[in-house]
N, C-alpha and C positions, 0 to 999 in steps of 0.2 A: 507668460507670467513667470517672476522669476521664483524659483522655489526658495521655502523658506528657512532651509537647512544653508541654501548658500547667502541667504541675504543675510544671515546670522555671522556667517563663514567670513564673509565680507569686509563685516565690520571688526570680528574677532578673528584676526587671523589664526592659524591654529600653525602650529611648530612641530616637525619630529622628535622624538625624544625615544629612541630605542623600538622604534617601528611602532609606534603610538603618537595621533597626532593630540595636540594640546592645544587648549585656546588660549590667547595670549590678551593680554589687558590689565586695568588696573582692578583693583578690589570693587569700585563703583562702577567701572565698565561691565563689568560681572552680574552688579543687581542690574541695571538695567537691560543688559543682555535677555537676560531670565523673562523679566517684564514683558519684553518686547514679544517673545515668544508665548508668554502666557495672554497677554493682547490679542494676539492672531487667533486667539481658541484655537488652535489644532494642535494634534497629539506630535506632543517630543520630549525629548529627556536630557538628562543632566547629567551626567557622568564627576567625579571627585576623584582623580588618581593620584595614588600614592605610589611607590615602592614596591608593595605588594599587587596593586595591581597591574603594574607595568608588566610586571615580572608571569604573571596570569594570562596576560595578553601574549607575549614573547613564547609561552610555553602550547598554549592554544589557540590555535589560530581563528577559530570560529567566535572563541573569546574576544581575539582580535577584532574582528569583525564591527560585532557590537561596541564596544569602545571606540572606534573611529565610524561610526556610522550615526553615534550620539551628537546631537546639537551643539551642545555646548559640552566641553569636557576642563572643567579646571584644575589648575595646578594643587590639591593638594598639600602634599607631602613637600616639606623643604629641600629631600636633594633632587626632587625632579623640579625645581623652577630654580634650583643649582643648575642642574643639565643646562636647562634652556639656555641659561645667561652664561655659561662657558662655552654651548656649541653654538648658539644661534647670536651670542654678543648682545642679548636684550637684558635687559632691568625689571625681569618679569617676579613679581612679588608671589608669598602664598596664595591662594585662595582656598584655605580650611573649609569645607563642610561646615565644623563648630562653630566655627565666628558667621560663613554667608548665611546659614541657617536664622539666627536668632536676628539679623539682620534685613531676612529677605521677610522674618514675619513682622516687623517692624514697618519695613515699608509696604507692605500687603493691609496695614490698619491704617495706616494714611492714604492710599490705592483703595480701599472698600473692594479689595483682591481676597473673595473665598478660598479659604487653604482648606488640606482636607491630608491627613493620619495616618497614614497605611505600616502596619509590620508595628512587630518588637510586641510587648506583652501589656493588657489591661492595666495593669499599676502602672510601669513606664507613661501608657498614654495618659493616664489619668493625673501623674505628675505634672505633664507638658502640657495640656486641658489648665490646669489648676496657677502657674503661673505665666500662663501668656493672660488668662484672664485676670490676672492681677495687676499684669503689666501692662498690656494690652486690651482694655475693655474694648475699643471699637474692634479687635479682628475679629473678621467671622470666620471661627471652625466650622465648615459645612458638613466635616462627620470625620470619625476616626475609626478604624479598624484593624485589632490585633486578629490575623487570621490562622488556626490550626496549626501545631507544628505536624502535618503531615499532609502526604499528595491531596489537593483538592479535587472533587469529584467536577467533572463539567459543567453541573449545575452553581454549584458554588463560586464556580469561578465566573461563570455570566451574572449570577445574580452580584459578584463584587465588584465587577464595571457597571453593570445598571445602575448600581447606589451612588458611587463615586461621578458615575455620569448625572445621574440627578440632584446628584447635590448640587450642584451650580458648581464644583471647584475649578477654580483653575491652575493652582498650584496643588501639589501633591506628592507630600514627604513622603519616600519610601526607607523605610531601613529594613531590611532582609540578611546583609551581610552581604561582602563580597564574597563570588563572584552572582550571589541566587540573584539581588535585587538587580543589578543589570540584567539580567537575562531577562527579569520580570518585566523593567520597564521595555527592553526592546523588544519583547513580544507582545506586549500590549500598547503600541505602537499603531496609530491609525485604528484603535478601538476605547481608549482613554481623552478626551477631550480635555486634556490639558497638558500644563508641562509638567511632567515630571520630575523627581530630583531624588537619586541614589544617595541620602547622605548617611544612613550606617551608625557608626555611634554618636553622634551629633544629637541623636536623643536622650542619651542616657546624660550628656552634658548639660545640654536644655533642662530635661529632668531633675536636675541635682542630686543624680546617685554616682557620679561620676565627676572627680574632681580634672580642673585644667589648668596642666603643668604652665609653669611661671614664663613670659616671654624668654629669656636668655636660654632657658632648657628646649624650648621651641627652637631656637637660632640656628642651635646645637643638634637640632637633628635628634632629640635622644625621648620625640616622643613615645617610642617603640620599644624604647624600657620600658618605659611605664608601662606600658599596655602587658609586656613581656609580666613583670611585677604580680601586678593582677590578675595575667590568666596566663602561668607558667608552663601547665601540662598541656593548656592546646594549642597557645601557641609560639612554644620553643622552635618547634621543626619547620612553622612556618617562616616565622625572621629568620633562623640559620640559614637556610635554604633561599629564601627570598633577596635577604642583606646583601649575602656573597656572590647572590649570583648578578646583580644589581650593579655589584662592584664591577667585578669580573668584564660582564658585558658594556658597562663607562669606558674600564680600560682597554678592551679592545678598541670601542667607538675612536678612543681617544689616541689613540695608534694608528688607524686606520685616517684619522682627518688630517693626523700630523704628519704621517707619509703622503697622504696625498698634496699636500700643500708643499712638501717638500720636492714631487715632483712636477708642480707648474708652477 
């Protein structure tokens, strides 16, 4: 039987980009991707890399790990499906968190596909509760859960797969923040019965406490001001650090393919 990380794999080739593999497709290759995987009922994950997470991965290698061990990982961030399309010669588009999100719940109320809530805080979820059922009266939310901001005790954390397992979901937003909510979804992995999806702020967008910068600002790569903007003291040293090294490591890659092309 062919496992179903590679039947996924198959059809979504997946690209290097800086020792991080990427899934390659269109934006609707992408929902049905997910689908497919929510279909199979069995437990997998959805990865959204950006810039910063490349960069997490590059630096960690167990991080590493996780990130290329996920089902499907899509091109977030515009200059990593820049990489692609300069190293790999493909026409690989974004695929935003923010946009596959309000997308995949769209198709999930035409699908009779139970979603189900995880992370970020009561009011956020209650926001995202409040207009999908405006928008969406057929999805079914089969449960939502903002959990603790500290360690969960054992018990806590069985009784949050039991609930999530009996709600019927089979999609399953997590936002935790990178790098906590990967780690979350790859450890509950083969104990979550459905597909999971790392998408992070994608709530707070959903939500409407969070505006989204205009397409040409997006083009431009310069969603990271923004963010910069709005939460300057925590995270200044992550984009300085993240940005440059991001370059840095492009510009070697890209030395390294041009000399070697220049010696065959």
């Amino acid at each position: 039987m062919i496992d179903l990380q590679a039947k996924t794999n198959a059809i979504m080739k997946k690209k290097e980009a800086l020792g991080a593999m990427i899934s390659t497709g269109s934006f609707g290759d992408f929902i049905e991707g997910i689908f497919r995987l929510a279909e199979e009922k069995k437990s997998s994950y959805v990865c959204f890399a950006n810039v910063h997470m490349l960069i997490e991965a590059h630096k960690d290698r167990q991080f590493g790990e996780i990130l290329n061990n996920a089902d499907i990982v899509a091109p977030d961030g515009r200059p990593v499906s820049i990489f692609l399309n300069l190293f790999h010669k493909t026409k690989q588009e974004r695929v935003p968190g923010m946009d596959l999100m309000p997308a995949l719940l769209r198709e999930a109320a035409k699908r009779n596909t139970p979603v189900y809530f995880y992370g970020s805080t009561p009011k956020i979820l209650d926001l995202i509760a409040q207009r999908a059922r405006k928008e969406l009266p057929a999805l079914k939310i089969a449960g939502m859960r903002s959990p603790p901001f500290r360690e969960l005790s054992e018990e806590e954390r069985e009784e949050i797969v039991r609930n999530i397992n009996l709600s019927g979901a089979r999609l399953v937003f997590v936002a935790l923040g990178c790098p906590k909510q990967e780690k979350w979804m790859a450890k509950h992995r083969g104990k979550i019965n459905a597909c999971m999806l790392g998408v992070g702020q994608a709530y707070n967008v959903y939500a409407g406490v969070e505006k989204r910068l205009p397409p040409w600002m997006r083009n431009l790569s310069l969603e990271w001001l923004y963010r910069l903007y709005l939460e300057p003291r925590r995270l200044w040293k992550r984009y300085l650090i993240s940005n440059t090294l991001f370059l840095w490591l492009t510009f070697k890659h890209a030395l390294k393919t041009a000399f070697g092309q220049g010696k065959g």
